[in-house]
C-alpha positions as CSV (number, residue, x, y, z in Angstrom):
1,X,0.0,0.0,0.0
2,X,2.9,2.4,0.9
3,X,4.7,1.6,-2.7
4,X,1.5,2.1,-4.3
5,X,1.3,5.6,-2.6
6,X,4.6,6.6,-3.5
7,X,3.9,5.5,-7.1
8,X,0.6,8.1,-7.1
9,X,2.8,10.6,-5.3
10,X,5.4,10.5,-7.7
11,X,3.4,11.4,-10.7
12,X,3.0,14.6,-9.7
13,X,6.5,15.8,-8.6
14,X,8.5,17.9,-11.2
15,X,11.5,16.0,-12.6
16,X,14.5,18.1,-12.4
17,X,14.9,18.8,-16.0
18,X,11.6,20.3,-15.5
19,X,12.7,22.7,-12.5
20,X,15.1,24.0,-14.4
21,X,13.5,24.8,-17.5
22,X,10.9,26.6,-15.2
23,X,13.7,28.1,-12.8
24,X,15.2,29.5,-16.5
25,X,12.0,30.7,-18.0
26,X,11.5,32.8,-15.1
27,X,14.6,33.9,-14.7
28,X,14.8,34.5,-17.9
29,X,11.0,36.5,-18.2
30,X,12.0,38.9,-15.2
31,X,15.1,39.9,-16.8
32,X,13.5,41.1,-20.2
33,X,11.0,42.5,-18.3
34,X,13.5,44.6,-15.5
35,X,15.3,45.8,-19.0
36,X,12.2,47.3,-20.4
37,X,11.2,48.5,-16.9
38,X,14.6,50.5,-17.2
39,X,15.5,51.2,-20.6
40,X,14.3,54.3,-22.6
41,X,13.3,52.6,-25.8
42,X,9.8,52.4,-25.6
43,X,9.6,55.0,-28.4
44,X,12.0,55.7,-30.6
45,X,11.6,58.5,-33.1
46,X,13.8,61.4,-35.2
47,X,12.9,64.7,-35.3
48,X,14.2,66.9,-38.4
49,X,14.8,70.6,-37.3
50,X,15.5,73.0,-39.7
51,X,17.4,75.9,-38.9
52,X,15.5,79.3,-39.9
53,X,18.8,81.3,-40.2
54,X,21.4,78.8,-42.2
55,X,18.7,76.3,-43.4
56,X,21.0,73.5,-42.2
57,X,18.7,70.4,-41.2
58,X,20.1,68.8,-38.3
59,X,18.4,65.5,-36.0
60,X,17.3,65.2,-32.9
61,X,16.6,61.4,-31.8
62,X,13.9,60.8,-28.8
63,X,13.8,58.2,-27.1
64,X,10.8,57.8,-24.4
65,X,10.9,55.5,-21.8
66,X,8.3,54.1,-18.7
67,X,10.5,57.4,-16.4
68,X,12.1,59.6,-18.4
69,X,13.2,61.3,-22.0
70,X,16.4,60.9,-23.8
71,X,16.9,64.0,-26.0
72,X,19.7,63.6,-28.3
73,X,21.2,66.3,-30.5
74,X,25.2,66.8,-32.3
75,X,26.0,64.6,-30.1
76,X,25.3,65.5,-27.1
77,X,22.2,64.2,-24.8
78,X,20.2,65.1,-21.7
79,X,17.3,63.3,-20.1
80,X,14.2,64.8,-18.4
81,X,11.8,63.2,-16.5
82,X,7.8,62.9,-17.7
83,X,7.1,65.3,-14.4
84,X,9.7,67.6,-15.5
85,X,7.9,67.3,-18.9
86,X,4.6,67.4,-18.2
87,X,5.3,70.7,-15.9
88,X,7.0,72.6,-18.8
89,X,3.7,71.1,-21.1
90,X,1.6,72.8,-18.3
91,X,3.4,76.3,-18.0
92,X,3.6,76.8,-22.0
93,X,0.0,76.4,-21.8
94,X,-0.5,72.5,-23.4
95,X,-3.2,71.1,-20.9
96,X,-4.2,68.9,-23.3
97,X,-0.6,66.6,-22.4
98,X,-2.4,66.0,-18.5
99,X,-4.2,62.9,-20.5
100,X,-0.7,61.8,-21.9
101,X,1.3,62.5,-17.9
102,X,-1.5,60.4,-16.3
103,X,-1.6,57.9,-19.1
104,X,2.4,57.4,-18.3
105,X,1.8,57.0,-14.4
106,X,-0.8,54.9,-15.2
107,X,2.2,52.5,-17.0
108,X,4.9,53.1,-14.4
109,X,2.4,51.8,-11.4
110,X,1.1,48.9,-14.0
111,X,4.5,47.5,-14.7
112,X,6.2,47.7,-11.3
113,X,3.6,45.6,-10.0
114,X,4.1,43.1,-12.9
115,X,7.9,43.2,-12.3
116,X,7.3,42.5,-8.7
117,X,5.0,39.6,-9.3
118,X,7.6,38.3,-12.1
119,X,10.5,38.5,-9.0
120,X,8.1,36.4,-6.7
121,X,7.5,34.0,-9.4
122,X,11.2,33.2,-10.2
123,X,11.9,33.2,-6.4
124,X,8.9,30.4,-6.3
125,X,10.7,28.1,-8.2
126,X,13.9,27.8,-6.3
127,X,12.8,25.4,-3.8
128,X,11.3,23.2,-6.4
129,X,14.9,23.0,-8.2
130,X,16.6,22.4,-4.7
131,X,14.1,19.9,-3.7
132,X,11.5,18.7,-6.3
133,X,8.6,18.2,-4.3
134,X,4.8,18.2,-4.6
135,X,3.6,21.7,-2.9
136,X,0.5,22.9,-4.2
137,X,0.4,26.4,-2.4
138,X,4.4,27.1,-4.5
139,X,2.1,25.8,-7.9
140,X,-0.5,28.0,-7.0
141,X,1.7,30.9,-6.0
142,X,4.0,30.7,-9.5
143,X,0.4,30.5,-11.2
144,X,-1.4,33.7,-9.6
145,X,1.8,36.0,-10.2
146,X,2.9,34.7,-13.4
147,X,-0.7,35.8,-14.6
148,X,-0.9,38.7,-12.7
149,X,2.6,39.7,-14.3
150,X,1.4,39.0,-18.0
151,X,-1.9,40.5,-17.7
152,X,-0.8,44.0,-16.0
153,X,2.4,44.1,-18.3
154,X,0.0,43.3,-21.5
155,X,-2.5,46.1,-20.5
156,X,0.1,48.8,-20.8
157,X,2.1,47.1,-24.2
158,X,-0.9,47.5,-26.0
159,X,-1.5,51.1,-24.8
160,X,2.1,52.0,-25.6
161,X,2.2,50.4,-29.2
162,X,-1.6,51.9,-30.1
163,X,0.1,55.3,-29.3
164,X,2.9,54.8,-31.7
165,X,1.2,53.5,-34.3
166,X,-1.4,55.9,-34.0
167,X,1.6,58.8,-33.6
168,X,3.1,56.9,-36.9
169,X,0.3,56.6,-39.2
170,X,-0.5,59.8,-38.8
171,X,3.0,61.2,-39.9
172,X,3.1,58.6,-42.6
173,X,-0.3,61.0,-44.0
174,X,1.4,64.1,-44.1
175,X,3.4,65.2,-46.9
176,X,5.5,67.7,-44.8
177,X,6.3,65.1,-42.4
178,X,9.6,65.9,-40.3
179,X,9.4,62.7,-37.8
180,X,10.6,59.2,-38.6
181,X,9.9,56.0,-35.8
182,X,12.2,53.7,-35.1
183,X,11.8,49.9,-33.6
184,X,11.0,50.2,-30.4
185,X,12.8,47.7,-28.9
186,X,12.3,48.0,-24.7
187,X,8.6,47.1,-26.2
188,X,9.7,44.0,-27.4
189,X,11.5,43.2,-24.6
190,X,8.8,44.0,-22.5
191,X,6.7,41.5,-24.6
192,X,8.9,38.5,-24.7
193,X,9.0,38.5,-20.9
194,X,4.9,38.9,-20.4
195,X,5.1,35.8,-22.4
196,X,7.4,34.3,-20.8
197,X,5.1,34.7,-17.7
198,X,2.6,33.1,-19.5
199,X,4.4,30.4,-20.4
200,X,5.7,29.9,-17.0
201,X,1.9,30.2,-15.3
202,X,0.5,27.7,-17.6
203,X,3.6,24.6,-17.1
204,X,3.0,25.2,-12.8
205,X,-1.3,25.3,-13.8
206,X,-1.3,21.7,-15.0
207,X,1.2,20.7,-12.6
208,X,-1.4,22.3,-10.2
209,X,-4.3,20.6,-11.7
210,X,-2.8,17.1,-11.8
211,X,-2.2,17.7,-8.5
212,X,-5.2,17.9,-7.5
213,X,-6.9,15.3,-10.1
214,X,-7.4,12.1,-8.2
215,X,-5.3,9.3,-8.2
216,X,-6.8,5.3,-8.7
217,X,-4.0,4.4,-6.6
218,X,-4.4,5.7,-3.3
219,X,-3.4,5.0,0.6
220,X,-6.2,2.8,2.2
221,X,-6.4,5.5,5.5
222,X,-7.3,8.5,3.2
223,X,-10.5,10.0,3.4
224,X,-11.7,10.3,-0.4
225,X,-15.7,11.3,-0.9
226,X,-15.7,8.5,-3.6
227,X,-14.2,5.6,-2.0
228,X,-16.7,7.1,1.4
229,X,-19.9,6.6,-1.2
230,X,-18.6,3.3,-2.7
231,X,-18.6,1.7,0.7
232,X,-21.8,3.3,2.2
233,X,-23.2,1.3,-1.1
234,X,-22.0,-1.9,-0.4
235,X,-22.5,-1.9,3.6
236,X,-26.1,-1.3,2.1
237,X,-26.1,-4.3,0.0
238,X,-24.7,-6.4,2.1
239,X,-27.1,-5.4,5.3
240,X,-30.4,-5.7,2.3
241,X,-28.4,-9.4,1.7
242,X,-28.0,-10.3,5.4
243,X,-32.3,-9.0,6.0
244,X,-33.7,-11.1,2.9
245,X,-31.5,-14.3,4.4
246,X,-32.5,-13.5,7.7
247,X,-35.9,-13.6,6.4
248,X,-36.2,-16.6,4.1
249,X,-34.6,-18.4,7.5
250,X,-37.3,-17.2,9.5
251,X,-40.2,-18.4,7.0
252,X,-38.3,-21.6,6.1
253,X,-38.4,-22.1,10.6
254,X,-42.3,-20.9,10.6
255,X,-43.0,-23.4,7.4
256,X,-41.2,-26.4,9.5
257,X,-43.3,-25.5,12.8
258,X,-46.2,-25.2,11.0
259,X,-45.9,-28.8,8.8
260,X,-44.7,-30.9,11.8
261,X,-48.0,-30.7,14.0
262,X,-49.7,-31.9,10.4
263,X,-47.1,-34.4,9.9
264,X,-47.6,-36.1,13.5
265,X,-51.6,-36.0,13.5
266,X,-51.3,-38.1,10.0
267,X,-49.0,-40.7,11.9
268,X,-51.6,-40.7,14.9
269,X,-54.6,-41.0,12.7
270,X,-52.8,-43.7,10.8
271,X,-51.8,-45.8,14.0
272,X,-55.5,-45.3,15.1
273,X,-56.8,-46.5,11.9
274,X,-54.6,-49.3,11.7
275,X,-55.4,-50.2,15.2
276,X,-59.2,-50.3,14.8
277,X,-58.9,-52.5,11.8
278,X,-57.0,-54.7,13.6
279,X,-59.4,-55.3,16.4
280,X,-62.3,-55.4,13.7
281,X,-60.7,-58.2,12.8
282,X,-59.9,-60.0,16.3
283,X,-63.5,-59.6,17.2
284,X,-64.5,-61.3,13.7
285,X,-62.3,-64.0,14.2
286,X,-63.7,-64.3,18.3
287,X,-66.8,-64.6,16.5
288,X,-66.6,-67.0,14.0
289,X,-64.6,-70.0,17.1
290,X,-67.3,-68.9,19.1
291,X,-69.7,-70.0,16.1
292,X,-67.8,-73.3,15.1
């Protein structure tokens, strides 16, 4: 009974080459992700200035990140903050860029928590590479954060990448267009490691749902609802069984009662019978020396 527990139990523990492919794909998830939490590459774009004086055309490349604004021009760059920007938007008189500061808040919150959830995640699977084991609370942990992570990070790709398409398109319709995008590739990064957190969240879900799937081969002192309804069934059966034996006994004891009284008065009433014949025929045969 013990081997044939073991043998369920075993089932469900991760092999090792299993707890490292998951240790790795998280690992591997929260660092794409903590590079596009702190890179600038989010959008990448060129700006085309034309000076008014010497009609020289010179580039300025932006790149916009989750915190801040690289601004990059002959060579030399500075970076400013989306507070620092949205408070210079405010004071030239551009209210209409409070929608675009609380849209980029928005992000930074969204994808910090998803970072976080990606860290406790990666930290989830250590003890199931130091010591493979079946733990449902670590499957269910690795599950809930890995989808938190992918969801959250998700929500604010696809806000990012309808902005700069949106931003692209529309420059791609005009014909004096002085802006060109580049790849942004933080985004992509970003991507790769909410899918990675998918990835990782699905593996530890059907780990977690053959966990809990029940097993044919089971220890004989576990309580299972099944096995409790199979044998309520049978005790049944077999107490209907022992009443209908118990029963046919008890007519089968009446029916003897009842036939041996009948049984004996036939004997009687035959020895009577037999007996008055008998004398019947000594007082005939009395009768018949007495005659001669």
């Amino acid at each position: 009974m013990v081997d044939e527990h073991n043998t369920a139990t075993n089932r469900f523990i991760m092999s090792p080459l299993f707890c490292i492919l998951s240790l790795g794909l998280a690992c591997l998830s929260t660092l794409f992700q903590t590079i596009a939490f702190s890179t600038h590459a989010w959008v990448v774009m060129t700006d085309f200035v034309t000076d008014n004086d010497t009609g020289q055309v010179s580039s300025v490349e932006i790149y916009t990140g989750l915190w801040y604004t690289v601004t990059c021009q002959n060579g030399a760059c500075r970076s400013t903050t989306h507070l620092d920007t949205y408070k210079a938007d405010i004071d030239a008189g551009r209210n209409y860029k409070e929608i675009q500061y609380s849209l980029r808040v928005w992000s930074q919150a969204l994808t910090t928590i998803a970072l976080l959830s990606s860290i406790v995640s990666a930290v989830s699977c250590v003890p199931f590479l130091c010591k493979p084991r079946h733990v449902l609370r670590q499957h269910l942990l690795i599950v809930v954060c890995s989808l938190i992570s992918f969801c959250l990070l998700m929500a604010v790709i696809f806000n990012w990448t309808a902005e700069v398409s949106a931003n692209a398109n529309l420059e791609k319709l005009k014909t004096d267009s002085t802006r060109r995008f580049a790849f942004p590739w933080s985004l992509l990064l970003g991507g790769f490691g909410g899918s990675g957190s998918l990835v990782l969240g699905v593996i530890h879900f059907v780990f977690l749902f053959r966990s809990l799937t029940p097993s044919h081969s089971v220890r004989s002192d576990t309580f299972q609802p099944n096995a409790y309804v199979q044998l309520t069934t049978q005790t049944s059966v077999i107490s209907q069984l022992s009443n209908e034996s118990h029963e046919r006994k008890h007519l089968t004891v009446e029916k003897e009662f009842l036939e041996d009284p009948i049984e004996e008065n036939l004997a009687e009433s035959e020895v009577d019978s037999r007996s008055l014949s008998n004398q019947s025929d000594q007082k005939m045969l009395n009768t018949e020396v007495e005659e001669d």
